[in-house]
N, C-alpha and C positions, 0 to 999 in steps of 0.2 A: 457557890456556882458563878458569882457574876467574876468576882477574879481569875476564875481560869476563861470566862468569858474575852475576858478584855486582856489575856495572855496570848488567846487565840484571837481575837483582831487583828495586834501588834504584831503574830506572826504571819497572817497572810496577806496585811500590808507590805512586808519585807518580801514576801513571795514576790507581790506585784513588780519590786523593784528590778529583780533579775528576772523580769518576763523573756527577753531577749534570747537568755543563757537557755530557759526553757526551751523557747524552738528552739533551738541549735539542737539540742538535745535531741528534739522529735524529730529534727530532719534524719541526724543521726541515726535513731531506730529505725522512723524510715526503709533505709537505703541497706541497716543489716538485717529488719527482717525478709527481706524482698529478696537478698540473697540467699538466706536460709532458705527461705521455702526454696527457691528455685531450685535448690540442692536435693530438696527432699523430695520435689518431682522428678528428678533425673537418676536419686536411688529406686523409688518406686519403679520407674522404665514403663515394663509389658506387666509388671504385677497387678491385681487388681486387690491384694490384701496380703497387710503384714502383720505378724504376730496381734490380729482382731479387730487390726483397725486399716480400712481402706481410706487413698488416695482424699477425698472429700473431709471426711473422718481426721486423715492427719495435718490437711490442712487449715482447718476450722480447731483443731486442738491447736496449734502452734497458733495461731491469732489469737484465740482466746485465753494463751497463757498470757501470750504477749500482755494482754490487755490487763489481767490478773497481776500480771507481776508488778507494773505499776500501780495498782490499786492499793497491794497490799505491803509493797516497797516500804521501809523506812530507814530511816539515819540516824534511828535514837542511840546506836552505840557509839558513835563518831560523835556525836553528842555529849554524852557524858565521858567519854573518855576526853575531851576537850574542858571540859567543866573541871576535870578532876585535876587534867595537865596544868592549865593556868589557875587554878587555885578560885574561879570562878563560884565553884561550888558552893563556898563560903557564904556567898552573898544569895544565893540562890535560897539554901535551907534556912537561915534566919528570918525569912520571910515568911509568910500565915501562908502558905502553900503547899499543899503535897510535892515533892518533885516529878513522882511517878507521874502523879495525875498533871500534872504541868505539863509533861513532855509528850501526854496521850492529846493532851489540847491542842498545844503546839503542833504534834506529828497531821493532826486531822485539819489545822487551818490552813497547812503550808499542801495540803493535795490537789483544790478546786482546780489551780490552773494547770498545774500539772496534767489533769488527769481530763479536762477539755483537749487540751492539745496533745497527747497521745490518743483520746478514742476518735478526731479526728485523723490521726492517723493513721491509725485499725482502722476507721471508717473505708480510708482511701484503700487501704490493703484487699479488705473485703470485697469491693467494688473490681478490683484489679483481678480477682480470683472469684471472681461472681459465680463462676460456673462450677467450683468446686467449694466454695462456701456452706455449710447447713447454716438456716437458720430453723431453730427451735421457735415454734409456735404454741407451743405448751405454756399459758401463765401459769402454773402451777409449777411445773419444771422451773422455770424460770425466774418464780420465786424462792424455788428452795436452792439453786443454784446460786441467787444470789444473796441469803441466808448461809450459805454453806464458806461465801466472799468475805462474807464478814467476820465469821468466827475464825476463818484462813487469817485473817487482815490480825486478829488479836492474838492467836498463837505467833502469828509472824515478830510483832510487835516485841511479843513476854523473851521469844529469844535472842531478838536482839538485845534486848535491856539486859537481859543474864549477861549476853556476853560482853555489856559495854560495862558492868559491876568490875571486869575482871582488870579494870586499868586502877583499882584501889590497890590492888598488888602489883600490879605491872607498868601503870603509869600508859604506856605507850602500847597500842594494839593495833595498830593500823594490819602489821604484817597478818596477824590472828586473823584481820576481817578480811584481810586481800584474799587468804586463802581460803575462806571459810563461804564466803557469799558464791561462787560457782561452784564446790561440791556440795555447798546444802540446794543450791538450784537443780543438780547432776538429781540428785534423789527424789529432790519434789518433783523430777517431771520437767524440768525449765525447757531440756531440749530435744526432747523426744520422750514418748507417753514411757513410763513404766515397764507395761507388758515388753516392750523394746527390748527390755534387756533381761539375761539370764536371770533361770528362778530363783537361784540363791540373792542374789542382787535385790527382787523383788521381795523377796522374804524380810531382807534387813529393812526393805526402805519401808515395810508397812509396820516394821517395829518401834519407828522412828516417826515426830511428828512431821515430818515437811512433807509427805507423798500427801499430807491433808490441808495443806496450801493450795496446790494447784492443781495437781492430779486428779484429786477427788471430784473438785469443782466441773471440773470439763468433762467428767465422765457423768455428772449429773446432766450437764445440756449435749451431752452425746446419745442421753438415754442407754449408757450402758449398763446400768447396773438397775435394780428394780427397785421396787420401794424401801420393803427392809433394809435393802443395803444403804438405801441413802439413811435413815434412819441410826443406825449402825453407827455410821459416819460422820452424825451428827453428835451421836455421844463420845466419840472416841475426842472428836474438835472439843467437847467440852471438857475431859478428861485431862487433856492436853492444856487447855488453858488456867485450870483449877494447880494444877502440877505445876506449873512454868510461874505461875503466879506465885502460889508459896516458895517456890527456890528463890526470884526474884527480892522477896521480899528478906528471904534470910541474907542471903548473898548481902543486898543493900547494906542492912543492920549492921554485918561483920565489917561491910567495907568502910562504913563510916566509922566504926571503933580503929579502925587504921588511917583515915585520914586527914591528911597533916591542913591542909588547906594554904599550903605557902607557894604554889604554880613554879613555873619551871619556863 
């Protein structure tokens, strides 16, 4: 334990370094979630409810994906596909460390400042939209919503690692992720709730894990769903991480019987 400790030190020192890069970052969000919404009030118009969720409703789900999405964000497949490019690897596995577990340390040191300076700025967003904001007063909601953040955060995590395995055959994935990070957002919910869209649509994405990234979570502090269901949705989260975990693991094994460790 203290070696991944002091792996996670060393990476949220390097965090500190590019604090800068950070805000940029948050001003960025900022200024695109403030247009989104504003979009999504202008489709609303005279309606006062869309496919079961009003005005209030859709704008308290868009802030708090927002907020979600950073929490549970990572770059562990730009990661290893980096490790695998330069031949970095090499140096990596020779060492008394899991890699898996290295890169869950590493992903969790490099979030604090991240994730101060984005809920300040969902703070500021909140505030701006005060009047159609919910806030949930339920600690118990509120715990299992944020129980429900964490097991999002570790399914999120298991598929990025699968798909950063696939650079031991491919070497290079960037293209794989360019295209892959806003259709798996499209389904989990990133830009509009679910119900949003046609039932076949809904059908596949609950077949798939990502609707239980961020969908799920917000429909817990929306109170839309009752108890059993969050329940439900808690086994499915764990389902989903038990799965994602054994593929990872196989994937891994195979991709190290292919890898040359000579960078490029």
């Amino acid at each position: 334990m203290r070696k991944y400790w002091a792996l996670a030190k060393t990476s949220f020192q390097n965090s500190l370094v590019y604090r800068a890069d950070s805000f940029l970052w948050g001003i960025g969000e900022l200024v695109s979630t403030l247009v989104f919404l504003f979009i999504w009030i202008k489709i609303f118009g005279e309606k006062q409810v869309i496919a079961g969720f009003t005005l209030p409703e859709t704008v308290t789900y868009l802030i708090g994906v927002g907020l979600i999405d950073n929490f549970i964000d990572t770059w562990v497949s730009y990661d290893l596909e980096r490790d695998v490019q330069s031949g970095n690897l090499s140096n990596i596995i020779i060492r008394p460390v899991n890699y898996f577990f290295a890169r869950v340390a590493t992903n969790i040191s490099e979030k604090p400042l991240n994730l101060i300076i984005r809920f300040c700025v969902y703070f500021l967003i909140a505030l701006a939209f005060s009047s159609k904001f919910i806030v949930n007063q339920s600690l118990i909601l509120l715990l299992f919503c944020g129980l429900s953040i964490v097991f999002a955060a570790a399914v999120n995590f298991l598929i990025h690692f699968l798909l950063g395995c696939v650079a031991f055959w491919t070497v290079r994935t960037r293209g794989t992720f360019g295209i892959f990070r806003p259709l798996s957002s499209i389904v989990a919910g990133g830009y509009a709730p679910i119900s949003f869209f046609p039932p076949l649509f809904q059908k596949v994405a609950f077949l798939l894990p990502f609707a239980y990234t961020r969908y799920f979570p917000m429909l817990i502090y929306l109170q839309k769903i009752s108890g059993g269901e969050v329940f439900k949705g808690f086994l499915v989260q764990l389902f989903w991480i038990a799965i994602l975990y054994l593929m990872s693991r196989h994937l891994w094994h195979r991709g190290l019987k292919r890898y040359e460790g000579v960078g490029i």
